[in-house]
C-alpha positions as CSV (number, residue, x, y, z in Angstrom):
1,X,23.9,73.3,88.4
2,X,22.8,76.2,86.3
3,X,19.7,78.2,87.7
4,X,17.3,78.9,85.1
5,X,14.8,82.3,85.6
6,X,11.1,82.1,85.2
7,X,8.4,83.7,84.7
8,X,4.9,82.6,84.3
9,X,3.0,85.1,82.5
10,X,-1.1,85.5,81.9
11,X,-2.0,86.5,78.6
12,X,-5.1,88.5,76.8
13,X,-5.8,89.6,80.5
14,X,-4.9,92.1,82.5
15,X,-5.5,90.1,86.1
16,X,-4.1,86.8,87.1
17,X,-6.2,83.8,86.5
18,X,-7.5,84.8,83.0
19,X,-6.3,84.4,79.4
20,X,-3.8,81.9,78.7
21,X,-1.0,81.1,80.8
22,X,2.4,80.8,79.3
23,X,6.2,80.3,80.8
24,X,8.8,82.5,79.6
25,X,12.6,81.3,80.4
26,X,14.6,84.2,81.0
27,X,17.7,83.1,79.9
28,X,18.2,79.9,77.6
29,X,21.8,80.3,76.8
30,X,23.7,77.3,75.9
31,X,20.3,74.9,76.4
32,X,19.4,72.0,73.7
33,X,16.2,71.6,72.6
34,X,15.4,68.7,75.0
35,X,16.3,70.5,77.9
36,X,13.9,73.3,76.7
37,X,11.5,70.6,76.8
38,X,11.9,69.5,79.4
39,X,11.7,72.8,82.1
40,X,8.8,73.6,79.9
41,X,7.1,70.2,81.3
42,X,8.8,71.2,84.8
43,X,7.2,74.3,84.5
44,X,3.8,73.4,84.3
45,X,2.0,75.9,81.5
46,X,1.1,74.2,78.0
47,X,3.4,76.3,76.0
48,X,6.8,78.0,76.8
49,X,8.8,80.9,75.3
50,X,13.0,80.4,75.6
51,X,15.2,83.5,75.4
52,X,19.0,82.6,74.5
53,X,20.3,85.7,73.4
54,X,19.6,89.4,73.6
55,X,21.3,92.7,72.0
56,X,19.4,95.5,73.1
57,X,15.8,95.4,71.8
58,X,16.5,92.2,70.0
59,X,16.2,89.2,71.8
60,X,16.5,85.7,69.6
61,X,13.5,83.1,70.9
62,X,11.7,79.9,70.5
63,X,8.9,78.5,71.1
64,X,7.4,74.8,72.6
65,X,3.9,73.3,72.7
66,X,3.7,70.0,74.8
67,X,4.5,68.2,71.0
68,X,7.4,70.1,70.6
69,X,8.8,73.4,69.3
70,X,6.0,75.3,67.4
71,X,7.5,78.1,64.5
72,X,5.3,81.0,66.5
73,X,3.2,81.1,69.4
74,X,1.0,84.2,69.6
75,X,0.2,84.6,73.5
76,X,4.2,83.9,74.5
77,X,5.1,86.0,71.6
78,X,3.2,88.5,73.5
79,X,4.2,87.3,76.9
80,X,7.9,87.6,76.1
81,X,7.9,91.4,74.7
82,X,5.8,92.7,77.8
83,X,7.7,90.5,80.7
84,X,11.5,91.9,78.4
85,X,10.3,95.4,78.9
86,X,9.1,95.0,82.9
87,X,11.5,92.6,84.3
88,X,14.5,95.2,82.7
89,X,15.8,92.5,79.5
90,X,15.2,95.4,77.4
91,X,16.3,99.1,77.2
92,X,14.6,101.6,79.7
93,X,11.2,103.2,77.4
94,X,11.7,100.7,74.6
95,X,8.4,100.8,72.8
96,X,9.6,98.6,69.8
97,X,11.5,95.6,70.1
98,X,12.2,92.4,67.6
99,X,11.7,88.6,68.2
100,X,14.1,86.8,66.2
101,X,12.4,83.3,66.1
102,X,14.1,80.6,63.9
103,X,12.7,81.3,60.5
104,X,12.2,85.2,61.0
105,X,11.8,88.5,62.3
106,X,8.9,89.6,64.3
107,X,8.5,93.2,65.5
108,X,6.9,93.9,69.0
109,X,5.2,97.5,69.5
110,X,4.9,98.5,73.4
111,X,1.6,100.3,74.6
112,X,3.0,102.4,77.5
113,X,0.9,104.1,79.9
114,X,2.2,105.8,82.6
115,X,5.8,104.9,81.4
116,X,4.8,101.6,82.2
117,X,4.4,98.8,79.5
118,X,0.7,97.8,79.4
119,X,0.0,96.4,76.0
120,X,2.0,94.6,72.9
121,X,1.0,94.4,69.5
122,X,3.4,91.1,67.6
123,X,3.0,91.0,63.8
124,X,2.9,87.4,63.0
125,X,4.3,85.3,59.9
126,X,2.5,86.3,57.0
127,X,-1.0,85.2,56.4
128,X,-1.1,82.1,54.0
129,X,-4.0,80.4,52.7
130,X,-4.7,76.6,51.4
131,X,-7.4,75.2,49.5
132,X,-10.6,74.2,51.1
133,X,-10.9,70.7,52.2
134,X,-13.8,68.6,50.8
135,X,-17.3,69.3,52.1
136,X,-17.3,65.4,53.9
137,X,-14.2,66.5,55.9
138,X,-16.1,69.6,57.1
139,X,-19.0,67.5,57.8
140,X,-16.4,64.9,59.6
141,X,-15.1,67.8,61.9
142,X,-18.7,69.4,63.0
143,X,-19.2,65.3,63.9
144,X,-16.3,65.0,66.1
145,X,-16.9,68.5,67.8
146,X,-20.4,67.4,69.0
147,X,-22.7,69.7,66.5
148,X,-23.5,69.0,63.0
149,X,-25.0,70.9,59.6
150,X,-27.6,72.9,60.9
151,X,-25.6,75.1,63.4
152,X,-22.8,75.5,60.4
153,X,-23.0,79.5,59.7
154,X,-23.5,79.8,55.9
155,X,-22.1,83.5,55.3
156,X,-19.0,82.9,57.2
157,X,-15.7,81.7,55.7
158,X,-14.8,78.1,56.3
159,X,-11.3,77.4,55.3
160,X,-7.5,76.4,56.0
161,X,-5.3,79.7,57.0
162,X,-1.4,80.0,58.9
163,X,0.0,82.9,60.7
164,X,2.5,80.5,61.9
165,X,0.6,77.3,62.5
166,X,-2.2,75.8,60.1
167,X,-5.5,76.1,61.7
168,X,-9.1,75.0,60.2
169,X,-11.9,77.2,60.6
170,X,-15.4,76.1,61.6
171,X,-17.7,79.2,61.3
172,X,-21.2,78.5,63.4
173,X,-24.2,80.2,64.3
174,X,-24.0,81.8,67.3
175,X,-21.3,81.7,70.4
176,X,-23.9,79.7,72.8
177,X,-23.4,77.1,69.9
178,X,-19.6,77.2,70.3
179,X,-19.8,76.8,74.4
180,X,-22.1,73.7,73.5
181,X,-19.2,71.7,71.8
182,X,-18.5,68.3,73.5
183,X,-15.5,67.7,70.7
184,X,-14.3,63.9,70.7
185,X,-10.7,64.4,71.0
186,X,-9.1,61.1,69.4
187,X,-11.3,61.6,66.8
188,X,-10.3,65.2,66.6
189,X,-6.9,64.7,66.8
190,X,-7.2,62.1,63.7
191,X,-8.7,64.3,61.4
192,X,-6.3,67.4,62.5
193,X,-3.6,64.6,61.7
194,X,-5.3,63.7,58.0
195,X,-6.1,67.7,57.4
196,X,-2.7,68.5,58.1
197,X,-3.4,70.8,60.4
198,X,-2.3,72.2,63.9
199,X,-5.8,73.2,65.3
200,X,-9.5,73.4,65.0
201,X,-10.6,76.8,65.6
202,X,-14.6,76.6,65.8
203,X,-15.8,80.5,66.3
204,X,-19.3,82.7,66.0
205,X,-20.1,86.4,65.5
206,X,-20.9,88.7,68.1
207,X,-21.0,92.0,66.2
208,X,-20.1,93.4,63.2
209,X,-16.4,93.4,64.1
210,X,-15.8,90.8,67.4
211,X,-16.1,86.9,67.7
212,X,-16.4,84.3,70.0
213,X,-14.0,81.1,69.3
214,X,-13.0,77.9,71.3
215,X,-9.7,76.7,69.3
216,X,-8.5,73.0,69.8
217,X,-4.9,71.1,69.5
218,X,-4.8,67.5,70.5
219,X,-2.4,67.1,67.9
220,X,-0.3,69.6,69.5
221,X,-0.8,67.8,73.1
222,X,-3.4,70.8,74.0
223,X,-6.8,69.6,73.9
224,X,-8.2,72.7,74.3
225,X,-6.2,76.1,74.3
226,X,-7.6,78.8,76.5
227,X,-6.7,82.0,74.4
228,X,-4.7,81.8,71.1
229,X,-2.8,83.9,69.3
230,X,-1.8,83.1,66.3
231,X,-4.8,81.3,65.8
232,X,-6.7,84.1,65.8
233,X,-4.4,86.0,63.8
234,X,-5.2,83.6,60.9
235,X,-8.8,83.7,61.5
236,X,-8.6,87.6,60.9
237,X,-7.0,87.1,57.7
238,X,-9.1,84.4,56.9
239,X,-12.2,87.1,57.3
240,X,-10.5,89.7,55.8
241,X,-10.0,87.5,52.5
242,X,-13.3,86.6,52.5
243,X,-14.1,90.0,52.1
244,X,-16.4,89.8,55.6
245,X,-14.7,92.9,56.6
246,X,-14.3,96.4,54.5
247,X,-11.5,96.5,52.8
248,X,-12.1,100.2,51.7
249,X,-10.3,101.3,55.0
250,X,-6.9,100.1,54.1
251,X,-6.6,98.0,57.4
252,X,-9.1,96.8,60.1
253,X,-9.7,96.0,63.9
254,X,-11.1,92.8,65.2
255,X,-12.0,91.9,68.7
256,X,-11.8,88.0,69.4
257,X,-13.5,86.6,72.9
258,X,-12.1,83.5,74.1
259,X,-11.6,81.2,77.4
260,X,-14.7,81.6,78.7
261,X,-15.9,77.6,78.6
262,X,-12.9,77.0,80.7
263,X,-12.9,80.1,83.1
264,X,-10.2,82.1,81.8
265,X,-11.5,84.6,79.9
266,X,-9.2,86.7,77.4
267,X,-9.5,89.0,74.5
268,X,-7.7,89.2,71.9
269,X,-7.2,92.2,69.4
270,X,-6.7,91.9,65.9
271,X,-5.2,94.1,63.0
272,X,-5.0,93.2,59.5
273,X,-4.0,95.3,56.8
274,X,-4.5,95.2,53.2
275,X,-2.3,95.6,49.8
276,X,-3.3,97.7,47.5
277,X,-4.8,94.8,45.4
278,X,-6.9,94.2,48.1
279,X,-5.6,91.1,49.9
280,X,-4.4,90.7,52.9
281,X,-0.5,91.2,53.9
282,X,-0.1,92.0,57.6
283,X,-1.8,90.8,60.9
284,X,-1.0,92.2,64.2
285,X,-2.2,90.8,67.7
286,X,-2.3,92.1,70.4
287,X,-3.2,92.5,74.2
288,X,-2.4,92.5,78.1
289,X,-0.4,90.3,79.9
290,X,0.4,89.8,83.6
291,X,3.3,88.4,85.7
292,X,1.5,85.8,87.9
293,X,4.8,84.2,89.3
294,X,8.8,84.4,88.9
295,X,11.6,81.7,90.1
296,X,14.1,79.7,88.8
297,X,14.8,76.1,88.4
């Protein structure tokens, strides 16, 4: 029987034990979907990142959630560029490599210091935007996440956004309130199945540019996901469309905190850029990552 290499990766940290752990299968050649599904389950991490092919800094990928394949995952989008360029997948020095997921092209920029890769930057699917749900669904959500009304943050945006999976937005008060959430997670799940949408991503300000955020998937067989990317990608667009953040500078940096409810704490960064009509076009995550383990199975 084929051997299968592993690597189980920490992401939007830069020391074991933090961040979001994801599993990244070194070579997927010649593997169904259901046997992707099933080493991610083997593997033990919530998500999992499949490599089947590679041509220099192009390596073709796909991604699974415990429900099934996913179009993008942001963390083992992340994972997967960093762990190509330090386990040797990739050229020698490549600082710029492409993902070619099922429905498109996403590029990868390396962070080297030292020589060494440190950080990635992944520009996600294009930010799309749906109409807001009724005010009783939003009142519906804060219900089933334990809060209510009065911790609902007026001059935040509360909406529907995708940078590759639909998320709802719950803005609130302040992050204590966030930690505070005791979310019902049948409940949850129904109304993320109603809503038509992947996650709830309840979040808070901490500055001027930085946010605190707790996302959850029951639909998506995650209850609650340490550190998300693409999540948080839309949630930057989402901002940046609500015109929370200047636009005048052309593009602009967000710092997202997340993880720390469950112990792994991560941060994510954020980069959205705008078109010249003002909306925006373009969101890049990015962050650390760190090889915790590496087998095969």
């Amino acid at each position: 029987m084929k051997r299968i290499p592993y690597a189980l990766v920490d992401v939007f940290a830069p020391a074991p034990g933090a961040g979001n752990r994801v599993a990244v299968v070194l070579d997927a050649r010649g593997m169904s979907p259901e046997e992707m599904r099933a080493v991610a389950q083997s593997l033990g991490a919530a998500e999992a990142a499949f490599l089947l092919e590679r041509t220099g800094a192009a390596l073709s990928v796909r991604f699974f959630a415990p429900g099934g394949e996913v179009e993008f995952s942001g963390h083992a989008a992340v994972a997967v560029g960093l762990t190509a360029a330090r386990t040797g997948l990739v050229p020698e020095g490549t600082t710029r490599l492409y993902l070619h997921t099922p429905t498109e092209v996403l590029p990868v920029e390396l962070v080297l210091e030292a020589g060494e890769p440190r950080k990635a930057w992944v520009r996600g699917p294009a930010p799309r935007f749906r109409d807001l749900p009724p005010y009783r669904a939003l009142r519906e959500v804060l219900e089933a996440l334990g809060s209510d009304e009065r911790y609902l943050h007026r001059g935040l945006p509360y909406g529907v956004a995708f940078t590759g999976l639909w998320s709802l937005f719950v803005p609130l008060i302040a992050p204590g309130v966030v930690d505070a959430l005791e979310p019902e997670m049948e409940r949850l799940k129904a109304l993320c199945f109603r809503l038509d949408v992947a996650t709830i991503h309840a979040y808070a300000p901490m500055g001027p540019r930085s946010f605190y955020a707790r996302d959850f998937a029951p639909l998506l067989g995650i209850p609650e996901d340490p550190v998300t990317g693409s999540a948080n990608a839309a949630l930057g667009a989402l901002l940046a469309r609500a015109g929370v953040v200047p636009r005048r500078e052309g593009k602009v940096l967000l710092t997202v905190y997340q993880g720390h409810h469950l112990g792994n704490p991560g941060v994510v960064k954020v980069q959205v850029e705008y078109s010249p009509t003002g909306e925006p076009y373009s969101v890049q995550i990015g962050g650390e990552a760190v090889i915790v383990q590496t087998g095969e199975v």
